[in-house]
C-alpha angles and dihedrals in degrees: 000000000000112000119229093236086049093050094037086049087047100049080047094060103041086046085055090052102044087045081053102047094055084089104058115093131144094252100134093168076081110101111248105166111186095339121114094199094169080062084039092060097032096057089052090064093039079053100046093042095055087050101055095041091058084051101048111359085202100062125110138229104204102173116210119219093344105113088118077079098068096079144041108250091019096256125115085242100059120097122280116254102224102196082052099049087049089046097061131058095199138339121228118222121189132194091017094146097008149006096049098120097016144354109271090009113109119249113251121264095234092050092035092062104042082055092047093056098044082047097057089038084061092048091054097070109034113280112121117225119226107194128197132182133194105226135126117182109090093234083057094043090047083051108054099036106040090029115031109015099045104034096051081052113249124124107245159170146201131226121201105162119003120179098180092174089065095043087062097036082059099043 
């Protein structure tokens, strides 16, 4: 049975890292200097990681967005950072075949694939995809979950319409 304090600890530090992995994007035109922030990043969740499961062996790291961390340069060809990879349970993707640019628009072929490859790099070694799209007509939803989601591998789901303000006003 999962605690309260365990589950609210657990939503607050997925939260951390998807609010920190907003910032991780493959715009190297960005100055960087002598900072690796792919390794800076990835030594936070290897951090956090090692803390909550101190705490509680049985919590899990689900990064969100983040698969450009599983290697070293961010491509699906880099090498795969192993103390990464054993720090974390799953990663999360979102918009991988729609949903990128917009909610119910197809994600562009260049971006859909960059995000494909990092994704079955993930799932060969270990570390399950949950994939999630933003579409909402049922042709698109068919689509992304029969044809795209579950034939490249990954376990998914779609989402058309959330109202997470009245799913915890319910429950």
């Amino acid at each position: 049975m999962i605690n309260m304090r365990s589950s609210c600890s657990f939503i607050a530090v997925l939260v951390l890292i998807q609010i920190l992995l907003q910032g991780c994007n493959n715009d190297d035109t960005v100055p960087q200097g002598d900072v690796d922030y792919r390794q800076e990043m990835r030594d936070f969740v290897i951090d956090i990681s090692t803390y909550a499961k101190d705490i509680d062996d049985g919590f899990f790291i689900i990064p969100q967005n983040g698969q450009e961390l599983i290697s070293d340069n961010g491509e699906g060809d880099g090498i795969v950072q192993t103390q990464y990879v054993a720090s974390i349970d799953a990663t999360g993707r979102e918009d991988m075949f729609y949903g990128y640019d917009a909610d119910d628009i197809e994600t562009p072929a260049q971006d859909r694939q960059h995000l494909v490859d990092l994704c079955l790099l993930c799932e060969m070694h270990g570390v399950a995809v949950l994939a999630t799209d933003y579409c909402s007509t049922p042709e698109n939803m068919d689509n992304s979950y029969v044809k795209r989601i579950m034939d490249a591998g990954f376990d998914g789901a779609y989402l058309d319409i959330v109202d997470g303000f009245e799913y915890f006003e319910e429950n």
